[in-house]
PDB file of N, CA, C and O in Angstrom:
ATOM      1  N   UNK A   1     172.367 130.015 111.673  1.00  0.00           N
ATOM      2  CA  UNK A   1     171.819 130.069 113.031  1.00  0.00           C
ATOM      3  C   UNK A   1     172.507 129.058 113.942  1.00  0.00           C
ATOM      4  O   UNK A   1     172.666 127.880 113.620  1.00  0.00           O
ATOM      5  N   UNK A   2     172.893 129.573 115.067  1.00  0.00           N
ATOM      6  CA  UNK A   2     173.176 128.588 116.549  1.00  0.00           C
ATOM      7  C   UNK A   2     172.337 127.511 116.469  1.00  0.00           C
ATOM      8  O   UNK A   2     171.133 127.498 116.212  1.00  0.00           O
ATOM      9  N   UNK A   3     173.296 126.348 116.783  1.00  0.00           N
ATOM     10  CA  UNK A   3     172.024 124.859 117.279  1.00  0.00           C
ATOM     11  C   UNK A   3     171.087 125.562 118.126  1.00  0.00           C
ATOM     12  O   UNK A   3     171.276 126.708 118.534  1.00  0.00           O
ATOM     13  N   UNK A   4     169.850 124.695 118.439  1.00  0.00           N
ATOM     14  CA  UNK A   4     169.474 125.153 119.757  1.00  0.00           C
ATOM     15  C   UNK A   4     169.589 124.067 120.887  1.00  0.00           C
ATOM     16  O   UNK A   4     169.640 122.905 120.486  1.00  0.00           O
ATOM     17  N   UNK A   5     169.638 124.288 122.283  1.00  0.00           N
ATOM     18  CA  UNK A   5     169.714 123.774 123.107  1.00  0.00           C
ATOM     19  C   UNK A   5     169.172 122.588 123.442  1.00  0.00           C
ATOM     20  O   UNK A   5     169.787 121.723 124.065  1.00  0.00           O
ATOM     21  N   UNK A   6     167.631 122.453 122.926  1.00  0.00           N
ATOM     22  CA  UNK A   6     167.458 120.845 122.685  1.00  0.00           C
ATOM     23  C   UNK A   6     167.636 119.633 121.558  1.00  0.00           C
ATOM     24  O   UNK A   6     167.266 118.459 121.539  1.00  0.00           O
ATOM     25  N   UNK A   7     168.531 120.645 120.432  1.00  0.00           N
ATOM     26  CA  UNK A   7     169.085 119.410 120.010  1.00  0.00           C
ATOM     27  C   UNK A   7     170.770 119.213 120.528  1.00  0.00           C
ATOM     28  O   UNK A   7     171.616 118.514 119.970  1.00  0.00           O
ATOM     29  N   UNK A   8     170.902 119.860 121.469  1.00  0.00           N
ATOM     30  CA  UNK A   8     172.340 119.270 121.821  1.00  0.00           C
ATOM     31  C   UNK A   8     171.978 118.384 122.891  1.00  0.00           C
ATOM     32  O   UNK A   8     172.281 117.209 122.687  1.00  0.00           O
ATOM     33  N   UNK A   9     171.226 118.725 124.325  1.00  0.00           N
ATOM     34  CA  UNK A   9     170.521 117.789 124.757  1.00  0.00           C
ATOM     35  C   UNK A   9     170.403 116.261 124.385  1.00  0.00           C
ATOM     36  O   UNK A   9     170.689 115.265 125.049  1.00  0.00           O
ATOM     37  N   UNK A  10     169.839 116.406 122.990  1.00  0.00           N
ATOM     38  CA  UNK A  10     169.690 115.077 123.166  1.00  0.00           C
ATOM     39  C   UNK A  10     170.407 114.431 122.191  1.00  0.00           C
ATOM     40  O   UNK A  10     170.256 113.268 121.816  1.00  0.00           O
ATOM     41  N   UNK A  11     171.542 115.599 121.631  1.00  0.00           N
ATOM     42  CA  UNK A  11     172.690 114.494 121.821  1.00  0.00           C
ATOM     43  C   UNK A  11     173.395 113.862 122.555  1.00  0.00           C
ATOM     44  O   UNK A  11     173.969 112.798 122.325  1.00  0.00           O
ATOM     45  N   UNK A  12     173.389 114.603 123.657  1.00  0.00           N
ATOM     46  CA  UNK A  12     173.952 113.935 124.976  1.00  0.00           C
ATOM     47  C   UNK A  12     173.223 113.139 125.574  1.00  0.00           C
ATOM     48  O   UNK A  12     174.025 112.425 126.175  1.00  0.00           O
ATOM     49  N   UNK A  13     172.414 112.859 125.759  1.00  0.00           N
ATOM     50  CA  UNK A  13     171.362 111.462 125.668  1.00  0.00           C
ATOM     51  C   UNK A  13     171.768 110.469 125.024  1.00  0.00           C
ATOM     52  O   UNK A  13     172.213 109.452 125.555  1.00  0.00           O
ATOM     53  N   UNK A  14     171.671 110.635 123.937  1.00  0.00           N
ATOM     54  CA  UNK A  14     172.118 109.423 122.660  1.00  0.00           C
ATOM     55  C   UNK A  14     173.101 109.090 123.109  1.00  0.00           C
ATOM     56  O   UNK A  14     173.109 107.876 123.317  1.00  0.00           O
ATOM     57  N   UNK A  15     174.669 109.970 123.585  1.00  0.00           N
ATOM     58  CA  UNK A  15     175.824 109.718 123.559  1.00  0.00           C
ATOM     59  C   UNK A  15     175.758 108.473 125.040  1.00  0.00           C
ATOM     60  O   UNK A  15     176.135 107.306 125.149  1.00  0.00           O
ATOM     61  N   UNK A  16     175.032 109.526 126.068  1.00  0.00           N
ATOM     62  CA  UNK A  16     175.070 108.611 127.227  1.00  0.00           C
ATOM     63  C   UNK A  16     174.743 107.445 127.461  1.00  0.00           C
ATOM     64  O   UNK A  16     175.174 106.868 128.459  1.00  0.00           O
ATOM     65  N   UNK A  17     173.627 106.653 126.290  1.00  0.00           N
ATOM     66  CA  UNK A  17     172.833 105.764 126.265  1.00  0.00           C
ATOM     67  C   UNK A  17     173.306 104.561 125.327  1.00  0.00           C
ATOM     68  O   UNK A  17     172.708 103.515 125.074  1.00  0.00           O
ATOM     69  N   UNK A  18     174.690 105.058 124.835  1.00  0.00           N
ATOM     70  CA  UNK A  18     175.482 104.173 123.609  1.00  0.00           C
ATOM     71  C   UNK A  18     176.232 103.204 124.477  1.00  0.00           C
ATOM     72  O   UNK A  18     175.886 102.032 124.330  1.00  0.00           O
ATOM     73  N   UNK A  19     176.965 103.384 125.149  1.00  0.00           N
ATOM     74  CA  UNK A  19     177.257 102.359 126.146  1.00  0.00           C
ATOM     75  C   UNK A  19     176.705 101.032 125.920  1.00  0.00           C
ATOM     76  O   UNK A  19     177.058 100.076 125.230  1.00  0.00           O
ATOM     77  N   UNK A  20     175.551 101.303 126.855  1.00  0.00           N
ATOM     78  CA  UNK A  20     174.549 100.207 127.400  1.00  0.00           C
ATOM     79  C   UNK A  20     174.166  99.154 125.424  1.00  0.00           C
ATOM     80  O   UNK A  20     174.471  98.011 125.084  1.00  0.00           O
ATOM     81  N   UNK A  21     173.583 100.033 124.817  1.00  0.00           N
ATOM     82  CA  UNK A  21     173.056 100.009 123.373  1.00  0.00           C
ATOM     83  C   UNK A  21     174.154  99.493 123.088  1.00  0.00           C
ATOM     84  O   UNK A  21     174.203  98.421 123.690  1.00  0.00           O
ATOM     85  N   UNK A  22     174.965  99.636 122.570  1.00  0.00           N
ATOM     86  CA  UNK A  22     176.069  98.626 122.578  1.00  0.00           C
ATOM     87  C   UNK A  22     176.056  97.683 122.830  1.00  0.00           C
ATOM     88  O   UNK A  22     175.676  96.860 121.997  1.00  0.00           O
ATOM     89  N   UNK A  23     176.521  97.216 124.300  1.00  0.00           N
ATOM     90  CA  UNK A  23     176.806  96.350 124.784  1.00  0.00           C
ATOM     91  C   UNK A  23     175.643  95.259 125.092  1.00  0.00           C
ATOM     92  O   UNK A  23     175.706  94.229 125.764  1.00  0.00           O
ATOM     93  N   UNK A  24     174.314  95.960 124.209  1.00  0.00           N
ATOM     94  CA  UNK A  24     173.228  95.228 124.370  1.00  0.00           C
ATOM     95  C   UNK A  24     173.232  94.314 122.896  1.00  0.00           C
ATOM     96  O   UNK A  24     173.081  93.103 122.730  1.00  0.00           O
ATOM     97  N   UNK A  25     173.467  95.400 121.928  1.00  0.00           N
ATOM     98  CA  UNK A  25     173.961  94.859 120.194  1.00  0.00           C
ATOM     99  C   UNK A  25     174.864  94.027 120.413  1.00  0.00           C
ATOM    100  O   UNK A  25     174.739  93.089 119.626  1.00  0.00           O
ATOM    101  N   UNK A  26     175.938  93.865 121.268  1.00  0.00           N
ATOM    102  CA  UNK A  26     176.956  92.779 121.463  1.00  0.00           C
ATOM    103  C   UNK A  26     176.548  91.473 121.957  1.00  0.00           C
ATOM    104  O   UNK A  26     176.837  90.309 121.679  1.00  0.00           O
ATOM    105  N   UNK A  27     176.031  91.866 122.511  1.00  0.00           N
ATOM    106  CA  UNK A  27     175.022  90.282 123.128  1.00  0.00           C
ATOM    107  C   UNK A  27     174.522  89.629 122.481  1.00  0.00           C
ATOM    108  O   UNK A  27     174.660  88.418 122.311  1.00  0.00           O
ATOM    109  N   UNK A  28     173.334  90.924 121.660  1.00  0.00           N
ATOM    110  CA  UNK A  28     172.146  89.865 120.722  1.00  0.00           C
ATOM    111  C   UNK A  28     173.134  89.444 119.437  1.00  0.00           C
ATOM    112  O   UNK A  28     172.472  88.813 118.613  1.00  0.00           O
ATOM    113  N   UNK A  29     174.276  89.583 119.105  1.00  0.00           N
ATOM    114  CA  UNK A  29     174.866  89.167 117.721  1.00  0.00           C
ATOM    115  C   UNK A  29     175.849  88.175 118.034  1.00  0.00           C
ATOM    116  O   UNK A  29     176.195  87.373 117.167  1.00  0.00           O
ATOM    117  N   UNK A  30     176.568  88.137 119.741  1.00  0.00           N
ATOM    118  CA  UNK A  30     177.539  87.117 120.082  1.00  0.00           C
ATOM    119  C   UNK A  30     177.036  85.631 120.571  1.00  0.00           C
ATOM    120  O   UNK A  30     177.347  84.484 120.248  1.00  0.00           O
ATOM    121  N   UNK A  31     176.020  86.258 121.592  1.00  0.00           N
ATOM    122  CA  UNK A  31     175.198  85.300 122.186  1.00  0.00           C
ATOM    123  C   UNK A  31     173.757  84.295 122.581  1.00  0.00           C
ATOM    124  O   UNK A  31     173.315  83.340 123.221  1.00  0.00           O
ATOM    125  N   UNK A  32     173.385  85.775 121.287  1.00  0.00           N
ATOM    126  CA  UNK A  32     171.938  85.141 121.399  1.00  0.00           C
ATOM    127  C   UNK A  32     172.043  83.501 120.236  1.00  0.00           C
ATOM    128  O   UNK A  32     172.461  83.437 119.079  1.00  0.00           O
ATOM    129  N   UNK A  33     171.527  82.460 121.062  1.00  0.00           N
ATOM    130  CA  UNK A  33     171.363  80.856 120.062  1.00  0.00           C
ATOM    131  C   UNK A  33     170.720  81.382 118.982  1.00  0.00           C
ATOM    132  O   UNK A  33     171.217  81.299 117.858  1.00  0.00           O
ATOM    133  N   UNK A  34     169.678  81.910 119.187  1.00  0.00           N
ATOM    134  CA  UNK A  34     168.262  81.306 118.627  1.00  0.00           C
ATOM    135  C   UNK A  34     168.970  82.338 117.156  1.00  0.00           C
ATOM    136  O   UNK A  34     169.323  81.698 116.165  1.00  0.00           O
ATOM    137  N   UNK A  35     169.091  83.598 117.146  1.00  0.00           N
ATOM    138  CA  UNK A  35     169.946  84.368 116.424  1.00  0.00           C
ATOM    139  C   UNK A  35     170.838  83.420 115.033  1.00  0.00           C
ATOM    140  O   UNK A  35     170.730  83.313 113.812  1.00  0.00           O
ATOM    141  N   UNK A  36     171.803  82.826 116.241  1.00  0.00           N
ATOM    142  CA  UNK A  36     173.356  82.505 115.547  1.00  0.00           C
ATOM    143  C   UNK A  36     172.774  81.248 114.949  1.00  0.00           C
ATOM    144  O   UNK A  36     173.364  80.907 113.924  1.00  0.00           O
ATOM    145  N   UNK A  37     171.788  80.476 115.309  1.00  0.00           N
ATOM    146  CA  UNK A  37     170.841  79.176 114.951  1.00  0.00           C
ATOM    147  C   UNK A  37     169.977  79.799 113.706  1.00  0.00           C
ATOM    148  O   UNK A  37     169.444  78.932 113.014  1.00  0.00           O
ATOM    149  N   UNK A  38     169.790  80.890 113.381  1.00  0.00           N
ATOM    150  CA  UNK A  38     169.469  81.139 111.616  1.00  0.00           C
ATOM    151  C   UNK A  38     170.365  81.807 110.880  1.00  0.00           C
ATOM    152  O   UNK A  38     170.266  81.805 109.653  1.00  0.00           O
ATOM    153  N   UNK A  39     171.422  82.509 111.557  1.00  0.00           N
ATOM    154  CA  UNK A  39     172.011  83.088 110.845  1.00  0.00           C
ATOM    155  C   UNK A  39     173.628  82.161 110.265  1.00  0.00           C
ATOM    156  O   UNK A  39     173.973  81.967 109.100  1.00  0.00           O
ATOM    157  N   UNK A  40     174.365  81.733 111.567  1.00  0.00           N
ATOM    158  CA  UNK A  40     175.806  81.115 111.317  1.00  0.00           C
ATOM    159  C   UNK A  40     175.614  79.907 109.895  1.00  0.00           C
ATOM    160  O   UNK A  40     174.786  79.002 109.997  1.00  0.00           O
ATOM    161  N   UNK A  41     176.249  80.016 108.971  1.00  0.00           N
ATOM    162  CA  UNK A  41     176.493  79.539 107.602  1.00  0.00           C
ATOM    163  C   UNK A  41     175.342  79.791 106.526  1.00  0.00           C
ATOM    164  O   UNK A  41     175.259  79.062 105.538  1.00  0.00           O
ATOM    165  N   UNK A  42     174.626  80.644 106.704  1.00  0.00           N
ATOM    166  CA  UNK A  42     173.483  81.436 106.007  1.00  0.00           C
ATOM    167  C   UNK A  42     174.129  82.187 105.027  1.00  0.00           C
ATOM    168  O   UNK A  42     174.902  83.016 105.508  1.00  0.00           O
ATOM    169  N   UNK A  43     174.052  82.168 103.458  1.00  0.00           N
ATOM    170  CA  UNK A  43     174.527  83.262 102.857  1.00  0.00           C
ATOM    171  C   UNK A  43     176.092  82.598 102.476  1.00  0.00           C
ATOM    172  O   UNK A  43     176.854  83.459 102.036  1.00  0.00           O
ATOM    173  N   UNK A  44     176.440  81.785 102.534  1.00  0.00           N
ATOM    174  CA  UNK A  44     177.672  81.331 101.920  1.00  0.00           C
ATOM    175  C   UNK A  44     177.761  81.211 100.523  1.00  0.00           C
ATOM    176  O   UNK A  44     176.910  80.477 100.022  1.00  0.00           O
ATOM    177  N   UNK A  45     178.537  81.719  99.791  1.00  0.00           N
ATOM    178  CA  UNK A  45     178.788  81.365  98.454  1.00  0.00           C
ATOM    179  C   UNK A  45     179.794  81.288  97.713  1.00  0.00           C
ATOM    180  O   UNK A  45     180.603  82.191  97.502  1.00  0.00           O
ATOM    181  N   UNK A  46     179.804  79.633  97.046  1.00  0.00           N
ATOM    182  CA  UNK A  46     181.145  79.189  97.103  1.00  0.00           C
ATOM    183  C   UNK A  46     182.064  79.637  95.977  1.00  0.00           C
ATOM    184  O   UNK A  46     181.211  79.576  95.091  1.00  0.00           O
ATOM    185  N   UNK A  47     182.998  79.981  95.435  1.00  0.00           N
ATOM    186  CA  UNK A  47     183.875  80.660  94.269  1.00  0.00           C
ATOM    187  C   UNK A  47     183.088  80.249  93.020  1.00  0.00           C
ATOM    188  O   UNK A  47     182.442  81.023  92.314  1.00  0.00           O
ATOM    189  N   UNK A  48     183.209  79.097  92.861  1.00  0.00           N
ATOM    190  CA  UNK A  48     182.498  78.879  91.674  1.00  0.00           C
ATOM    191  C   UNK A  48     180.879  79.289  91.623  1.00  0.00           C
ATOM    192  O   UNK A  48     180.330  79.390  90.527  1.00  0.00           O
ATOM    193  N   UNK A  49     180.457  79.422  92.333  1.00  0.00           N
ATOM    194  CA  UNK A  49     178.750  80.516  92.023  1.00  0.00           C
ATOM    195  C   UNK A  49     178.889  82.036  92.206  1.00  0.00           C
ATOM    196  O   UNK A  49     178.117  82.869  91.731  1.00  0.00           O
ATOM    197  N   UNK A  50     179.865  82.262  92.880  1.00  0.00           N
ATOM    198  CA  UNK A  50     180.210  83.869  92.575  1.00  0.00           C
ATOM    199  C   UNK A  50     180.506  83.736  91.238  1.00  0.00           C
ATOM    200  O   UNK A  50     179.732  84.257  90.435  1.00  0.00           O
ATOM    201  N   UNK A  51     181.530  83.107  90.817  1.00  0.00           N
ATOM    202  CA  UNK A  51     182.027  83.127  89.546  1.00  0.00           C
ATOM    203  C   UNK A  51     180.623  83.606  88.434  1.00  0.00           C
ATOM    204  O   UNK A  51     180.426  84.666  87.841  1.00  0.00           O
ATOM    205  N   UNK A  52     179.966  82.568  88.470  1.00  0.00           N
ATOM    206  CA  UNK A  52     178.916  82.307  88.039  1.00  0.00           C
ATOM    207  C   UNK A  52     177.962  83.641  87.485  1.00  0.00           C
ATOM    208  O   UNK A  52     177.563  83.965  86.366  1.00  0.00           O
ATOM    209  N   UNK A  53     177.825  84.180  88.721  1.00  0.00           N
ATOM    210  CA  UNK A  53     176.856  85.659  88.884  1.00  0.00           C
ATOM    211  C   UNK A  53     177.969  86.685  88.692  1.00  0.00           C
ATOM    212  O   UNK A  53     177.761  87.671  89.398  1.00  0.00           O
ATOM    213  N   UNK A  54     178.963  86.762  88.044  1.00  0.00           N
ATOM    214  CA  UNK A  54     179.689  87.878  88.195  1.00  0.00           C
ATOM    215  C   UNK A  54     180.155  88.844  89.283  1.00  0.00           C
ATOM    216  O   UNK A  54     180.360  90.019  88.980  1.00  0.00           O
ATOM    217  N   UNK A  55     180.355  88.354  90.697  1.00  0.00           N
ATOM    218  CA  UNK A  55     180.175  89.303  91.827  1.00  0.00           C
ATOM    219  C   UNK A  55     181.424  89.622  92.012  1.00  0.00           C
ATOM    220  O   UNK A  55     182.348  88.909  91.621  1.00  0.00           O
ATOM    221  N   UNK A  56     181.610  90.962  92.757  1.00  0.00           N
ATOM    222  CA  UNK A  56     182.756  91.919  92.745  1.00  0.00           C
ATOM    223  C   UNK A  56     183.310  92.237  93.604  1.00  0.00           C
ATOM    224  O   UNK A  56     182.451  92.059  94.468  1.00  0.00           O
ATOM    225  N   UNK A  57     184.309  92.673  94.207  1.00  0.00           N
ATOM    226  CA  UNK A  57     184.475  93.697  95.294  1.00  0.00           C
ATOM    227  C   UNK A  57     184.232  92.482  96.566  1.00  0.00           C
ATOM    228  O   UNK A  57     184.470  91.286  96.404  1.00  0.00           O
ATOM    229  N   UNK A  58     183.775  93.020  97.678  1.00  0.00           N
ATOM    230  CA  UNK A  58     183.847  92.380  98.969  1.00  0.00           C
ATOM    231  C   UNK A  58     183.318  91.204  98.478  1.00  0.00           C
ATOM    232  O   UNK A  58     184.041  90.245  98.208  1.00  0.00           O
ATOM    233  N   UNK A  59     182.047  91.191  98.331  1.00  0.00           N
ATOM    234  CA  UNK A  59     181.670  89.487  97.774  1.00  0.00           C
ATOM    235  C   UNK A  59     182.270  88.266  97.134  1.00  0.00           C
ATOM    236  O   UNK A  59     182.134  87.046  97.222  1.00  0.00           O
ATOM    237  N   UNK A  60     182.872  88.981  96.564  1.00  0.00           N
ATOM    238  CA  UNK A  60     184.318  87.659  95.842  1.00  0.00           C
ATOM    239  C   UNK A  60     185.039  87.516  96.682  1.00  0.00           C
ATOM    240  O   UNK A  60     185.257  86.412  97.183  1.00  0.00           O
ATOM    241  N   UNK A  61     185.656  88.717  97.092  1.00  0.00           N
ATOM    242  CA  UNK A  61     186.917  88.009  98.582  1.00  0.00           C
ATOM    243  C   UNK A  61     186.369  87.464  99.215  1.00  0.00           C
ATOM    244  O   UNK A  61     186.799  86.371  99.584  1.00  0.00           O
ATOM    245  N   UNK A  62     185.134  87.951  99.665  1.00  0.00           N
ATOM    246  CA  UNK A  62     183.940  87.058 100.944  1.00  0.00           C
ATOM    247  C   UNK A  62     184.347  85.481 100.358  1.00  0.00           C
ATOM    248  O   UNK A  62     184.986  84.742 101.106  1.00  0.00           O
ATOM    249  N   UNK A  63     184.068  85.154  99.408  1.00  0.00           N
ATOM    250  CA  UNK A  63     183.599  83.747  98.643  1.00  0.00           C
ATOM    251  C   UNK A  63     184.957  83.112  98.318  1.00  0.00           C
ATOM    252  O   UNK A  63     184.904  81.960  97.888  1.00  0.00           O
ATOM    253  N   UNK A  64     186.418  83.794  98.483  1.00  0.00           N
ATOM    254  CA  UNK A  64     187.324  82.766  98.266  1.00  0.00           C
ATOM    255  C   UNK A  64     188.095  83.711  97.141  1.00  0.00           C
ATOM    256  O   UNK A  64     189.321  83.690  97.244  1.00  0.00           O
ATOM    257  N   UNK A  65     187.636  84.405  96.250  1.00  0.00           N
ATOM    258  CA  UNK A  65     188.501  85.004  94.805  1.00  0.00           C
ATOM    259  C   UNK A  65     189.085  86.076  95.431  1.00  0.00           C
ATOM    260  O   UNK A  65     188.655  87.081  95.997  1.00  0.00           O
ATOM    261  N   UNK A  66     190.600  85.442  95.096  1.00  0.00           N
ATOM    262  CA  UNK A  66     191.432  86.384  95.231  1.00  0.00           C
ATOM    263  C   UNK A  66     191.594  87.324  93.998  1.00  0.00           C
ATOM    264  O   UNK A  66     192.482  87.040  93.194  1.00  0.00           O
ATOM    265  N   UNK A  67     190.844  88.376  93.787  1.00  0.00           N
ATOM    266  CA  UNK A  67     190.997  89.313  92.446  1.00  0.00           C
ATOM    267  C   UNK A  67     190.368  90.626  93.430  1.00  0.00           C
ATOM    268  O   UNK A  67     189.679  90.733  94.444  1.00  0.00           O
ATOM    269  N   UNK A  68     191.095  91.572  92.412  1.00  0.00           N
ATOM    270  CA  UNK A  68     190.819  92.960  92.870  1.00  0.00           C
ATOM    271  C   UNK A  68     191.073  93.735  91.683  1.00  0.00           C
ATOM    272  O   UNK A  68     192.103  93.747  91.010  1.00  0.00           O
ATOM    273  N   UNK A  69     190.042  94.360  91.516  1.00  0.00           N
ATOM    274  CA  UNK A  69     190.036  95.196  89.914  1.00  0.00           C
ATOM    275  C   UNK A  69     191.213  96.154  89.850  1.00  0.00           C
ATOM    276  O   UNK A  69     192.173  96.005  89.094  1.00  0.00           O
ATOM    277  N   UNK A  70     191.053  97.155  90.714  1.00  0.00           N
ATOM    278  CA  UNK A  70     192.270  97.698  90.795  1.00  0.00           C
ATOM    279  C   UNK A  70     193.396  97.146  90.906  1.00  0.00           C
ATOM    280  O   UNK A  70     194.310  97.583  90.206  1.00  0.00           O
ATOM    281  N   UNK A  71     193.632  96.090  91.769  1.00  0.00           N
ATOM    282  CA  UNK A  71     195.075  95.877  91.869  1.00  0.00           C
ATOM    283  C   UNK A  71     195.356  95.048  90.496  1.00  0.00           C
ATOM    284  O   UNK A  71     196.519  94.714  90.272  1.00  0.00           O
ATOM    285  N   UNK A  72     194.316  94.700  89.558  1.00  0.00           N
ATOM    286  CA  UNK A  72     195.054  93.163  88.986  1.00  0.00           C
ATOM    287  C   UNK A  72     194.248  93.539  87.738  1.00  0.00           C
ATOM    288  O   UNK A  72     193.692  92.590  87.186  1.00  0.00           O
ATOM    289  N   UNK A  73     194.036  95.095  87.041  1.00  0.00           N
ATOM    290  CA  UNK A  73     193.316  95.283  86.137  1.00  0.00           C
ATOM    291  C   UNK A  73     193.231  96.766  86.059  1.00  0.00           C
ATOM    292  O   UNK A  73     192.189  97.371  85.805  1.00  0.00           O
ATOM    293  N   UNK A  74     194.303  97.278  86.275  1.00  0.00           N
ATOM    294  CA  UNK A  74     194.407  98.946  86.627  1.00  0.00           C
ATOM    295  C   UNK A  74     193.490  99.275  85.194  1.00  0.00           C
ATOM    296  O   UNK A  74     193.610  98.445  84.293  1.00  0.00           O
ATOM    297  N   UNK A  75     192.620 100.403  84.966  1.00  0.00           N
ATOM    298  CA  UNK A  75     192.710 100.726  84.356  1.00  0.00           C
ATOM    299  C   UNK A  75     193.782 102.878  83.784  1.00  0.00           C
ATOM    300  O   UNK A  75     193.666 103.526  82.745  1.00  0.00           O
ATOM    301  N   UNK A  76     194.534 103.153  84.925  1.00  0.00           N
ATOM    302  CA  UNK A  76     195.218 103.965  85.409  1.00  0.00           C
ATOM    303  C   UNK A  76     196.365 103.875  84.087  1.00  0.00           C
ATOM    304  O   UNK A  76     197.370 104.587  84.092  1.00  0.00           O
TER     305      UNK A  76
END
C-alpha cells in the first residue's frame, strides 16, 4: 500500500523543525556550564583499569590502548 498523506506530512515537519533542534542540541552540549560542570572528565578510564576489566573496541582506544583485534590478531 501507498504511504498515506499524513505520514509524509509529518515528515516534513520533523524535517523542518531539525534545524532549530539541532542547533538547540548544540548549545545544551557546547555551552550549557551547569551540563559540562557534571559531565567534562566524568567516565575517564585510565589503560591500566581498562586493562584490568578486559574492555574492547572503542573503549580501549577511548582509554589510551593502542590494540585492535582485527588489525593485530586476525583471526582470517
Amino acid at each position: 500500500p501507498e504511504p498515506r498523506e499524513e505520514f509524509f506530512e509529518k515528515i516534513r515537519t520533523f524535517v523542518d523543525g531539525l534545524p532549530e533542534k539541532l542547533r538547540e542540541y548544540h548549545d545544551l552540549l557546547t555551552a550549557n556550564e551547569i551540563l559540562q560542570a557534571r559531565t567534562v572528565e566524568t567516565g575517564l578510564l585510565p589503560p591500566e583499569v581498562a586493562k584490568d576489566y578486559g574492555v574492547t573496541g572503542p573503549v580501549a582506544r577511548g582509554s589510551g590502548i593502542d590494540y585492535d583485534l582485527r588489525r593485530d590478531d586476525p583471526y582470517g
